[in-house]
DRENRO-495342 format. One record per atom (N, C-alpha, C): x, y, z; residue in three letters. Coordinates in steps of 0.2 Angstrom, whole numbers, padded with zeros to 4 digits, always signed. Layout:
BEGIN
XYZALA;...
This chain:
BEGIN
+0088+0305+0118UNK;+0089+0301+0112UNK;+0084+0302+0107UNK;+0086+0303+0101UNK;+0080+0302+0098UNK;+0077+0292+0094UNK;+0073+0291+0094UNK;+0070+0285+0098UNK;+0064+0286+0088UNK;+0066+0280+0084UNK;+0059+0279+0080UNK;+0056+0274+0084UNK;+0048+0273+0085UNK;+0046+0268+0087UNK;+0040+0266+0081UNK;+0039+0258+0080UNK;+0036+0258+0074UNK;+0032+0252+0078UNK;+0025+0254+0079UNK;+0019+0252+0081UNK;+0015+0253+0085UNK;+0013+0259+0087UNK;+0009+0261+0092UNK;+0002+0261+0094UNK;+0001+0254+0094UNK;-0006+0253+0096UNK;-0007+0253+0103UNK;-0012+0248+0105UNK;-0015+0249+0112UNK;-0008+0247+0117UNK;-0003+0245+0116UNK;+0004+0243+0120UNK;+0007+0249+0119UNK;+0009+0249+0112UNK;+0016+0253+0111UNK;+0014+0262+0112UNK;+0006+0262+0110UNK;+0006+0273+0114UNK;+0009+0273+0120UNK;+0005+0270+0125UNK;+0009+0272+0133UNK;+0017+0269+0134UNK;+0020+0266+0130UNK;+0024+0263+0130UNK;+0029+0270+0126UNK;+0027+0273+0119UNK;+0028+0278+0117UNK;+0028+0285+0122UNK;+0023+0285+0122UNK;+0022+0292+0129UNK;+0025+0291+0135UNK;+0027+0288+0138UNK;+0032+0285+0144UNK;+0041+0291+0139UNK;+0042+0286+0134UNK;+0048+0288+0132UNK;+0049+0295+0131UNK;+0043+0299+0129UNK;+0043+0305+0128UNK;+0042+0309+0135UNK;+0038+0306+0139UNK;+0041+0308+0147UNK;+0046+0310+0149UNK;+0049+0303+0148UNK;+0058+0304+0152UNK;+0063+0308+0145UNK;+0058+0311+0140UNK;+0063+0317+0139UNK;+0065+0316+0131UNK;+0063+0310+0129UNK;+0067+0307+0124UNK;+0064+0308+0116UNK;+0065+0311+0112UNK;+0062+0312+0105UNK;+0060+0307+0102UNK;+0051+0307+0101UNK;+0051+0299+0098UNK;+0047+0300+0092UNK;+0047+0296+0086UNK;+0044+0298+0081UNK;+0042+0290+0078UNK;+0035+0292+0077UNK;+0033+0287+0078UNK;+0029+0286+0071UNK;+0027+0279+0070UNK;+0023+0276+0065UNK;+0019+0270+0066UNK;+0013+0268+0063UNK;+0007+0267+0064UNK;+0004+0265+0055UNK;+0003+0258+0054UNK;-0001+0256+0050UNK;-0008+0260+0050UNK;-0010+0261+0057UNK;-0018+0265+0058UNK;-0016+0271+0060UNK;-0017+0276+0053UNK;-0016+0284+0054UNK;-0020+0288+0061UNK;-0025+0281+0063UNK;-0028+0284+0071UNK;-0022+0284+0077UNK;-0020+0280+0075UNK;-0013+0279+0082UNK;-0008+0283+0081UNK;-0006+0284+0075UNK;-0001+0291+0075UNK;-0003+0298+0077UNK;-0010+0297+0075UNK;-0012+0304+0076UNK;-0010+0302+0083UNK;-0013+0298+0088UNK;-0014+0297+0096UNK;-0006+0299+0096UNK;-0003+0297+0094UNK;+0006+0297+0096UNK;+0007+0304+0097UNK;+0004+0308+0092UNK;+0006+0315+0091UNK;+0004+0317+0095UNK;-0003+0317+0097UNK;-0007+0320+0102UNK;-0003+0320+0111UNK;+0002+0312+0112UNK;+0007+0311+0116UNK;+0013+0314+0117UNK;+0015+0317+0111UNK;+0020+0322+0112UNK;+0026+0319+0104UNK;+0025+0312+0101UNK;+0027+0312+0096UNK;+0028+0314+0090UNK;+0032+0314+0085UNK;+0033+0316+0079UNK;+0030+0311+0075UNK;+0025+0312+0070UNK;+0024+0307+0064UNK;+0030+0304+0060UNK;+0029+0300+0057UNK;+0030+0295+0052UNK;+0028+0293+0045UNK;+0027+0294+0041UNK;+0023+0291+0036UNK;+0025+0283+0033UNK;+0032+0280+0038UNK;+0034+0276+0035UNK;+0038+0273+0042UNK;+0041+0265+0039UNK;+0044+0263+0047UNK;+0051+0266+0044UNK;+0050+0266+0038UNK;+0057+0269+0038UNK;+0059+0274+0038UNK;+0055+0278+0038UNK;+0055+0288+0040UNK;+0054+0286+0048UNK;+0051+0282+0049UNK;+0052+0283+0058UNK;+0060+0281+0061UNK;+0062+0277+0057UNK;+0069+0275+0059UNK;+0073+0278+0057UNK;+0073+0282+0051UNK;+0081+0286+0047UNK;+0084+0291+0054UNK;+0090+0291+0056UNK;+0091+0294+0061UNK;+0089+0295+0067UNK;+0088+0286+0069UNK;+0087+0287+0075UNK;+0091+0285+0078UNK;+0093+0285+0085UNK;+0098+0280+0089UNK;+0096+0274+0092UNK;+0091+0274+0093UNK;+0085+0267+0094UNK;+0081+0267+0091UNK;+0078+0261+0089UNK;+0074+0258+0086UNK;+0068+0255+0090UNK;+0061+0254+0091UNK;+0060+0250+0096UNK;+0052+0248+0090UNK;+0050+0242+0091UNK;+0044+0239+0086UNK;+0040+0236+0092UNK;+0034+0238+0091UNK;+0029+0233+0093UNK;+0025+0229+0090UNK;+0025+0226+0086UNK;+0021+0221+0081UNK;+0017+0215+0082UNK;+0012+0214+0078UNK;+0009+0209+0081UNK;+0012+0202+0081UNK;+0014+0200+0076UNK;+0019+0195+0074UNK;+0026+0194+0071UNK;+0027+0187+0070UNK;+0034+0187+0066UNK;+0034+0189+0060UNK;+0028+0186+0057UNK;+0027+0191+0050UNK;+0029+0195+0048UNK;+0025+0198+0052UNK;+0027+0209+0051UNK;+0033+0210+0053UNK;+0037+0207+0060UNK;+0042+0208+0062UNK;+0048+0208+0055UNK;+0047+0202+0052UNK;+0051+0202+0047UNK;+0051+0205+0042UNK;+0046+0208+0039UNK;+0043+0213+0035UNK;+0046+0220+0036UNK;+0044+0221+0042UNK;+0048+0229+0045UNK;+0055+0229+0045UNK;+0060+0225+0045UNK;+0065+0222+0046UNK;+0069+0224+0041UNK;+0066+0220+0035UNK;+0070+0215+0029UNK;+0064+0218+0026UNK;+0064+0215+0019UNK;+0071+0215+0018UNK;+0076+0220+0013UNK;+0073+0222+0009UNK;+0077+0228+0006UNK;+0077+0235+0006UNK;+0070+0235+0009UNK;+0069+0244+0012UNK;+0067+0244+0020UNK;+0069+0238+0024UNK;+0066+0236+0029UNK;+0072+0243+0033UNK;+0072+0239+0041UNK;+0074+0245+0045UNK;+0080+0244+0043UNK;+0083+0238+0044UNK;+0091+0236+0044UNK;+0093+0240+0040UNK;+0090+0241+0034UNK;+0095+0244+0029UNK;+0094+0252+0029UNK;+0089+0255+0033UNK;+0085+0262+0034UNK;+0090+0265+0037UNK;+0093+0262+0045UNK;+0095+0264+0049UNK;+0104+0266+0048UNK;+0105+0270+0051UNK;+0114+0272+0053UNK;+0117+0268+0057UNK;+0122+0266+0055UNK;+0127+0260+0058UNK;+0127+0265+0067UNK;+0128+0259+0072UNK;+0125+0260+0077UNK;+0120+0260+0080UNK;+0113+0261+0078UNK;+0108+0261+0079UNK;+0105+0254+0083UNK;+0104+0256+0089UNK;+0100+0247+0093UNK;+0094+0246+0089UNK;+0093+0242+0088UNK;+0087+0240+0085UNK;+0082+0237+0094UNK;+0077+0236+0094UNK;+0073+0232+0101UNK;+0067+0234+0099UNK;+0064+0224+0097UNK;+0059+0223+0096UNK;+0055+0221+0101UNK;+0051+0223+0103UNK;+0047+0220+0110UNK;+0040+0217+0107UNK;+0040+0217+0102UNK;+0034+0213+0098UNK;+0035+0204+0105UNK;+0029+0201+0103UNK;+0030+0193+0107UNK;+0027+0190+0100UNK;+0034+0186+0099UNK;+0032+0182+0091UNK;+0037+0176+0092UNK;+0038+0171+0086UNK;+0041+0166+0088UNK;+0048+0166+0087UNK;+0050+0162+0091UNK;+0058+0161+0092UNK;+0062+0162+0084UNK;+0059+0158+0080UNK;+0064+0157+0076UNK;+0063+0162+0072UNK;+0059+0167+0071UNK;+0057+0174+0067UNK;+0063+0179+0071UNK;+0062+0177+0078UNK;+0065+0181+0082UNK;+0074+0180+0082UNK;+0075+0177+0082UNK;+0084+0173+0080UNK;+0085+0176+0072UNK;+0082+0175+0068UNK;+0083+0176+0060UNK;+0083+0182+0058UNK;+0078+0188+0062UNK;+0078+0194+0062UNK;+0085+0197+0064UNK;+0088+0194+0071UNK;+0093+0196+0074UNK;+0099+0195+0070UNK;+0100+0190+0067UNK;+0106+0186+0063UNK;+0107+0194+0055UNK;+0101+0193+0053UNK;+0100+0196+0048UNK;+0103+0205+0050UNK;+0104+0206+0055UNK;+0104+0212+0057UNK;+0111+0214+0061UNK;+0112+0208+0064UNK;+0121+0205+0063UNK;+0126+0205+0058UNK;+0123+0204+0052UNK;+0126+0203+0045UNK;+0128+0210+0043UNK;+0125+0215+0046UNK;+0123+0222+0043UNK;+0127+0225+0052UNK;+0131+0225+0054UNK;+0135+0225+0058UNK;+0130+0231+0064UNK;+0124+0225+0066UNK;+0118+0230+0070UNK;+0117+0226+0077UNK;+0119+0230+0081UNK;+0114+0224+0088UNK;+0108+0225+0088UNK;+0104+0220+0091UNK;+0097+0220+0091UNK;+0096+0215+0095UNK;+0088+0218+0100UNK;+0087+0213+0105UNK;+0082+0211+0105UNK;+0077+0206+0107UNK;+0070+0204+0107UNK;+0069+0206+0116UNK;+0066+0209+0116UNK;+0061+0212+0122UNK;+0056+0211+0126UNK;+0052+0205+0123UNK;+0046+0206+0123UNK;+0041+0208+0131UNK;+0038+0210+0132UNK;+0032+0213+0139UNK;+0029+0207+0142UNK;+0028+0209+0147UNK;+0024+0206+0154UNK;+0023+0213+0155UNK;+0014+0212+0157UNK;+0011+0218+0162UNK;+0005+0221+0156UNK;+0004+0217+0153UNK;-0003+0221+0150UNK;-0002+0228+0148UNK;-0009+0232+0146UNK;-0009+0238+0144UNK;-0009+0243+0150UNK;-0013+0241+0154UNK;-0010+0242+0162UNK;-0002+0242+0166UNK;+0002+0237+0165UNK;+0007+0240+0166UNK;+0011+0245+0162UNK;+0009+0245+0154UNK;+0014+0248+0147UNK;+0010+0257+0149UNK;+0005+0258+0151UNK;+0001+0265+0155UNK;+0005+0267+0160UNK;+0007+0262+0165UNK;+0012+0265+0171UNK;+0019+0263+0173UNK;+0021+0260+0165UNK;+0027+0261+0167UNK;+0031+0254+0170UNK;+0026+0250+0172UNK;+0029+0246+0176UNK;+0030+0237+0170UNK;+0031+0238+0168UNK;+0031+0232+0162UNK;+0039+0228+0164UNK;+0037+0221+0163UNK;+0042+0217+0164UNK;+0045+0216+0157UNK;+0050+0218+0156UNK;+0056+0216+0148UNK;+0059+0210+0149UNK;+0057+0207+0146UNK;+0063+0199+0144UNK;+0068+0199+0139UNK;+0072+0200+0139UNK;+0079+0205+0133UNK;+0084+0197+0133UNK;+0082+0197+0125UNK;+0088+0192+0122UNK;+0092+0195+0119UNK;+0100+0195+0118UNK;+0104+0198+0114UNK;+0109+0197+0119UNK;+0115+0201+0114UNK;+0122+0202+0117UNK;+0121+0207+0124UNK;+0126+0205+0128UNK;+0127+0208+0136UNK;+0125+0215+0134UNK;+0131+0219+0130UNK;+0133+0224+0129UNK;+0128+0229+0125UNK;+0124+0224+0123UNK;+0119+0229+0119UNK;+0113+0229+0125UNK;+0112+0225+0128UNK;+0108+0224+0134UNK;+0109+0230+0139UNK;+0114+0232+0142UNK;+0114+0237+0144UNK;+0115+0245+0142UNK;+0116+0243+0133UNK;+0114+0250+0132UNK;+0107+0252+0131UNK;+0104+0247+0130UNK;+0095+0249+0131UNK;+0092+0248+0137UNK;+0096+0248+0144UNK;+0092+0247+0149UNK;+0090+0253+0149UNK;+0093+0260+0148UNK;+0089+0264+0149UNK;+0083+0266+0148UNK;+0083+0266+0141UNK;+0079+0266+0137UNK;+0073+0261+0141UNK;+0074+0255+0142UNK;+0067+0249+0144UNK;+0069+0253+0151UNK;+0068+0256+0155UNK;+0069+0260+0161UNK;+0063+0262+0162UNK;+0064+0267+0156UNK;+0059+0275+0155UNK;+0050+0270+0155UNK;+0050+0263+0151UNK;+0045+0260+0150UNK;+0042+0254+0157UNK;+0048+0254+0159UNK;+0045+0245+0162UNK;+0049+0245+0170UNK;+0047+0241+0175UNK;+0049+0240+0182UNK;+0054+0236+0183UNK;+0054+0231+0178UNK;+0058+0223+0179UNK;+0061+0222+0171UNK;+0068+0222+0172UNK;+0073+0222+0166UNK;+0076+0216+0166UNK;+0078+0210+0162UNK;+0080+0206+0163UNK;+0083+0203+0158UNK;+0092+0201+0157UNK;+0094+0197+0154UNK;+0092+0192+0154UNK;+0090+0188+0146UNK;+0089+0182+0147UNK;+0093+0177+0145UNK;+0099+0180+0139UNK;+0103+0176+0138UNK;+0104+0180+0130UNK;+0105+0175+0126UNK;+0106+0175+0118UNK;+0101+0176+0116UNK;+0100+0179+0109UNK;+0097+0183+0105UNK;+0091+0176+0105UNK;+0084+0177+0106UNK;+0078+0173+0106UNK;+0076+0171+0113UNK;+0079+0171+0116UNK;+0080+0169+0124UNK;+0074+0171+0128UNK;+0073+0180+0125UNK;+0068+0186+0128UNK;+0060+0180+0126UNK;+0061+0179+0119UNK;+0055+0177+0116UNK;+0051+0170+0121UNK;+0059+0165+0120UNK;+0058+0158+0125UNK;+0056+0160+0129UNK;+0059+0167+0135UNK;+0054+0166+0142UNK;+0048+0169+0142UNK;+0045+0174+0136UNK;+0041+0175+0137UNK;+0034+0170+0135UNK;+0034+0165+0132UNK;+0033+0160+0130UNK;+0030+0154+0135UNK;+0037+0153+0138UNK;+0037+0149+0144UNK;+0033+0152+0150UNK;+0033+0158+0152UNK;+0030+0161+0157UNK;+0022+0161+0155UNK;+0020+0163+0150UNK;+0010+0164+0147UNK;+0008+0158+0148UNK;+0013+0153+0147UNK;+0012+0145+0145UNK;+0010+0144+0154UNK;+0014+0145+0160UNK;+0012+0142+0165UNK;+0007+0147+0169UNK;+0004+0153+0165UNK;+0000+0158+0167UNK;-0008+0154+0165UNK;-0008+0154+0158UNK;-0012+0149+0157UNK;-0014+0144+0158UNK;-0011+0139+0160UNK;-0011+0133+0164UNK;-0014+0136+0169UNK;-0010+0140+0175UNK;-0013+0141+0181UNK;-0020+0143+0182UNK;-0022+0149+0176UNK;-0028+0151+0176UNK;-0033+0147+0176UNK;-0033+0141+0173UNK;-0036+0136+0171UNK;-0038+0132+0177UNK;-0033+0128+0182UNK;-0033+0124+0187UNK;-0037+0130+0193UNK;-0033+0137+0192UNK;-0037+0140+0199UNK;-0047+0143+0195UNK;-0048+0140+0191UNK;-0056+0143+0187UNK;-0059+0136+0189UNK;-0055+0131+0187UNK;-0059+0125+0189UNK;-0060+0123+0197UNK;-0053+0126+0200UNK;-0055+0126+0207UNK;-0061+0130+0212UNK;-0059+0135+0208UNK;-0066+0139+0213UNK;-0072+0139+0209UNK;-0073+0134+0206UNK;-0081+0132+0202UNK;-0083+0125+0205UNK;-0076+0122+0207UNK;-0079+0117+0208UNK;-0083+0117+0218UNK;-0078+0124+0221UNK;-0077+0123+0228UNK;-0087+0128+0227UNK;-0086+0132+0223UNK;-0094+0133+0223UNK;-0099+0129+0224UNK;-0098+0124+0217UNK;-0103+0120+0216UNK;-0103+0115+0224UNK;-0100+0115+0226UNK;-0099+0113+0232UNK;-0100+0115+0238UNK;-0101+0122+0238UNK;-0107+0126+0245UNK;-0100+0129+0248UNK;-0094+0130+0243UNK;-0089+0134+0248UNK;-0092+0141+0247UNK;-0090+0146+0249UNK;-0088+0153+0245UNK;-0081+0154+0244UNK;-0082+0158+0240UNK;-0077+0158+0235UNK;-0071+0163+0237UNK;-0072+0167+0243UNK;-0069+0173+0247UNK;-0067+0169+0252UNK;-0070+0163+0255UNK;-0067+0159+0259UNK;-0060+0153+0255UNK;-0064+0151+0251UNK;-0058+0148+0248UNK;-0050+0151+0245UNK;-0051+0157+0243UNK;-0046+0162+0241UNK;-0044+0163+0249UNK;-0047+0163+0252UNK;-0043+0167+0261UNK;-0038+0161+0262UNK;-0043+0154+0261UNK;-0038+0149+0262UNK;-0032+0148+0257UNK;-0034+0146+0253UNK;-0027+0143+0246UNK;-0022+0149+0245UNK;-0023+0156+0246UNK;-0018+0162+0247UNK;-0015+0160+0252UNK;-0016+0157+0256UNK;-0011+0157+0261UNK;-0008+0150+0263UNK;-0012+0144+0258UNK;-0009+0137+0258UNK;-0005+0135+0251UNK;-0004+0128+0253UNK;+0001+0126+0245UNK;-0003+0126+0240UNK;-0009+0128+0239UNK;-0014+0131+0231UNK;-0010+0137+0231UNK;-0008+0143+0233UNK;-0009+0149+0230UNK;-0004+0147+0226UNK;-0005+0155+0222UNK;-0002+0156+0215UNK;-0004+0164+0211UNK;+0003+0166+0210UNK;+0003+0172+0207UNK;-0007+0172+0204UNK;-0008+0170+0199UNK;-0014+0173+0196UNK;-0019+0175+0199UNK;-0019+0167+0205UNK;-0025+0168+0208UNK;-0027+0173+0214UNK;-0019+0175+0215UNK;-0017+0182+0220UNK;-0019+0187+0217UNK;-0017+0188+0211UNK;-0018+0196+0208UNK;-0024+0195+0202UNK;-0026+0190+0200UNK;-0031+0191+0194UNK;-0038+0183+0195UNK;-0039+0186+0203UNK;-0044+0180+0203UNK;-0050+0180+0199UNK;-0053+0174+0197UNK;-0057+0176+0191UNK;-0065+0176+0194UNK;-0065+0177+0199UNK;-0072+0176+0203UNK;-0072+0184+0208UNK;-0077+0188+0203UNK;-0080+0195+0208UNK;-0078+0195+0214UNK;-0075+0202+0218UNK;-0078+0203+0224UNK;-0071+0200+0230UNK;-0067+0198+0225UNK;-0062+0194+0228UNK;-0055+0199+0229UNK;-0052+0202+0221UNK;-0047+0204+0222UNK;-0048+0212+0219UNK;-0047+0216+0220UNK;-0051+0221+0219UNK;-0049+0224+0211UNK;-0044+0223+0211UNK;-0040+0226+0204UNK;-0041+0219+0200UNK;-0045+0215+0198UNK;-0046+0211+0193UNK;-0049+0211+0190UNK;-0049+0210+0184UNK;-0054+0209+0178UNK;-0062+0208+0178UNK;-0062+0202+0184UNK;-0068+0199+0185UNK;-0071+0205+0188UNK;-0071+0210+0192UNK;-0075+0218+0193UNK;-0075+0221+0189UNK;-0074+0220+0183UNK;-0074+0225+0178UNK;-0081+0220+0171UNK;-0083+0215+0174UNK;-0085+0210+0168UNK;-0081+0208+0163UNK;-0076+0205+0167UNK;-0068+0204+0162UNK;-0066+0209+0154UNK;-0068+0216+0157UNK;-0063+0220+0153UNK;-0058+0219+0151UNK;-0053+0219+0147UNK;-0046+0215+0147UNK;-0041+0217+0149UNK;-0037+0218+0152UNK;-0029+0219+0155UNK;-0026+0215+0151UNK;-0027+0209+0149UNK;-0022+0204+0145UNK;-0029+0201+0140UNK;-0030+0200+0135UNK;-0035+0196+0132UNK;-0033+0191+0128UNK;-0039+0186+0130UNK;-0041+0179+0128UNK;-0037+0178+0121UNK;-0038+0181+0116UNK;-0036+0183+0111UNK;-0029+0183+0110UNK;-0025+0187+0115UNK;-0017+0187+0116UNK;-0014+0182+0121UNK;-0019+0177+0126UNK;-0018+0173+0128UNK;-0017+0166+0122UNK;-0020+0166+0120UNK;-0020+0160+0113UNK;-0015+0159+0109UNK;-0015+0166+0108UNK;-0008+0168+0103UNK;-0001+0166+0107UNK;-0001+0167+0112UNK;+0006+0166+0117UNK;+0006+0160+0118UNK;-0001+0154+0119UNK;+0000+0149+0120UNK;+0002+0143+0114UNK;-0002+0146+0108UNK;+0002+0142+0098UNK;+0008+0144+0100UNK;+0012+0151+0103UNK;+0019+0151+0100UNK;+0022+0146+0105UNK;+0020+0146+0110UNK;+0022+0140+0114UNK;+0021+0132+0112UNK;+0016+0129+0108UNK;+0016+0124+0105UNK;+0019+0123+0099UNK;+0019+0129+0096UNK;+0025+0130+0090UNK;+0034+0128+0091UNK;+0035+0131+0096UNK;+0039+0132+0099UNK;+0042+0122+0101UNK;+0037+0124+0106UNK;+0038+0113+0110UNK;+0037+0109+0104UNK;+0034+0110+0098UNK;+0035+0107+0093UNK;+0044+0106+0090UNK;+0045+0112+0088UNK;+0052+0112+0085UNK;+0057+0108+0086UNK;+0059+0107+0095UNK;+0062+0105+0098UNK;+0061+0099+0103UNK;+0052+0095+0100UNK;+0050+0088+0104UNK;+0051+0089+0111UNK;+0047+0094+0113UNK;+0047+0095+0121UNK;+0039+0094+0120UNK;+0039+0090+0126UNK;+0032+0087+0130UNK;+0028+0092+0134UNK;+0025+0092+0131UNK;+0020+0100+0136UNK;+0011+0098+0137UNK;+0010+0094+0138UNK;+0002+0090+0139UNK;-0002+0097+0142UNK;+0000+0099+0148UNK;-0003+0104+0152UNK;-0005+0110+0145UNK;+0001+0113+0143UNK;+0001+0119+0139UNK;-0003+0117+0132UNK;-0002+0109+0131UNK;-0007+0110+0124UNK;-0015+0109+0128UNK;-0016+0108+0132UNK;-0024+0108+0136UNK;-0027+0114+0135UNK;-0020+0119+0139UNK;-0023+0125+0138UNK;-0025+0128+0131UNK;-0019+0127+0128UNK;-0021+0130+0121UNK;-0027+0128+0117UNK;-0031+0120+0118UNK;-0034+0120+0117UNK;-0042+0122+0121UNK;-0039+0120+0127UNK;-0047+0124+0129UNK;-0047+0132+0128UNK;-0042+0134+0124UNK;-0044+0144+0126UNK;-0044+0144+0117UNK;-0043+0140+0114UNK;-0046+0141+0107UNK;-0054+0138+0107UNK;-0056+0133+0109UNK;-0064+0134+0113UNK;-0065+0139+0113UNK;-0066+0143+0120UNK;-0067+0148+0121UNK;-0065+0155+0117UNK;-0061+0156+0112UNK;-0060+0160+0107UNK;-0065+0160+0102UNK;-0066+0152+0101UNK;-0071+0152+0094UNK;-0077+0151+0095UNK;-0080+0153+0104UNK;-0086+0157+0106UNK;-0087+0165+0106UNK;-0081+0168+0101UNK;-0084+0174+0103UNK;-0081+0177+0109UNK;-0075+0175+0113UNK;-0073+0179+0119UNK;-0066+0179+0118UNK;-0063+0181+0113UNK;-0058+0185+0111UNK;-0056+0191+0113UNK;-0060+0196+0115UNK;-0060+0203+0116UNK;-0061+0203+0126UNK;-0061+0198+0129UNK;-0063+0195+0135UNK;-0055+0196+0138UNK;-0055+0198+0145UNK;-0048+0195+0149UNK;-0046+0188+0148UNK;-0042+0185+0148UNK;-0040+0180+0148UNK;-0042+0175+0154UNK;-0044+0177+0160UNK;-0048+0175+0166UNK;-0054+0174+0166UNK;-0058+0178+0161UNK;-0065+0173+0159UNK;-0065+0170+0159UNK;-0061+0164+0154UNK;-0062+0156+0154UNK;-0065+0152+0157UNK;-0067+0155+0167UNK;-0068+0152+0170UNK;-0076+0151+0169UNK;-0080+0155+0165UNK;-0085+0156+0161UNK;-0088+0149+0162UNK;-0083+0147+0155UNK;-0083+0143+0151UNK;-0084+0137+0155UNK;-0078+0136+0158UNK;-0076+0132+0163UNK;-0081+0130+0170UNK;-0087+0136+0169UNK;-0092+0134+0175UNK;-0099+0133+0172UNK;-0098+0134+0164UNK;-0104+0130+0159UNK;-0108+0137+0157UNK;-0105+0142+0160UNK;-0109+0151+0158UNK;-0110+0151+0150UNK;
């Protein structure tokens, strides 16, 4: 297929080079003429525009930072909607907010376009190997014309209902990741301060009613899980910075709709703390830093 893809930064290159693996003509575009070059050096075609990236393509896929740009690239009169040949999927794996996410899709409905919200789980680390989790809002039928496509990129495919749905769980899911990372940072500083060790404690709560995804696979204390952040001096797989972001669209979000979220606004505040020290560019599991007075 040939395949425009418009944002190839640190997610969307290997996410690009994955497609151009499994065979697929992709031609790409980049705000930072360093990324495009990197695209081309993957096997892609440049772009000098989203709209040159998407004229004649079969699929459309965007990595974006925001609903902003989302809408921007989009809409409105030289945007994709209007670039693209009838039938073209649009799939935006950008993680931005619902209601950017719903109004993009509407607008692209109007112009008689399917178009899905996608957005990733699994870091730059999964979007390198392929194994990234999709959270796909849209119609059934457009859903599985882009499985294949989220195939070539990702391990775990999933409907999640109607168009915004993808955005919802992504949303929902960062919100109890942050949470959790929080409760397991405070736990294993507090069982320190306490004369446990901290490889004894993980031996335990991994195998009693404490465990928890995070603290199985991204424990924030060295020497414990070997592929985590904390050996690397929290290099980031997911950063503080993109943790933050996912938590505001999450209060944004429980805002709109008068849901109660105490937990998730903690977090959001305590990782906007810890962002406006400077640890932005930090894994998201530093915080325990913070959390232990470092």
């Amino acid at each position: 297929m040939n395949i425009g893809f418009v944002g190839v930064g640190k997610m969307g290159l290997p996410m690009a080079r994955n497609l151009v693996e499994a065979g697929h003509a992709v031609t790409a575009f980049d705000l930072a003429s360093a990324a495009v070059a990197a695209a081309v050096e993957n096997g892609a075609a440049a772009a000098d525009s989203a709209a040159a990236a998407s004229a004649g393509a079969d699929v459309v896929i965007t990595m974006l930072p925001a609903g902003g740009h989302v809408r921007d690239v989009y809409g409105p009169s030289d945007g994709i909607i209007e670039t693209v040949s009838p039938g073209t999927l649009l799939i935006d794996c950008s993680t931005i907010d619902v209601a950017s996410a719903r109004a993009v899709a509407a607008a692209a409905r109007q112009s008689g376009l399917d178009m899905l919200d996608a957005p990733v789980s699994g870091g730059v680390s999964g979007a390198e190997a392929g194994t990234l989790t999709f959270m796909v809002g849209g119609e059934a039928a457009a859903f599985e014309s882009a499985r294949p496509i989220l195939a070539a990129m990702g391990k775990t495919i999933v409907h999640a209902g109607a168009s915004g749905n993808g955005q919802v769980a992504k949303i929902c899911n960062n919100m109890i990741l942050g949470v959790s990372i929080i409760a397991v940072s405070e736990a294993f500083t507090l069982g320190q301060k306490l004369g446990l060790d901290a490889k004894t404690l993980f031996d335990i709560s991994s195998n009693a009613s404490g465990s928890c995804w995070t603290m199985v696979n991204h424990a924030p204390v060295p020497g414990i899980v070997e592929t985590a952040a904390s050996n690397r001096d929290f290099k980031p797989g997911f950063a503080t910075a993109m943790m933050l972001k996912d938590l505001r669209l999450a209060q944004q979000a429980a805002e709109s709709v008068a849901a109660a979220t105490p937990m998730g606004a903690q977090a959001a505040a305590l990782y906007t703390l810890f962002s406006n020290a400077g640890n932005d560019d930090l894994d998201y599991t530093a915080i325990i830093k913070m959390i232990a007075g470092e």
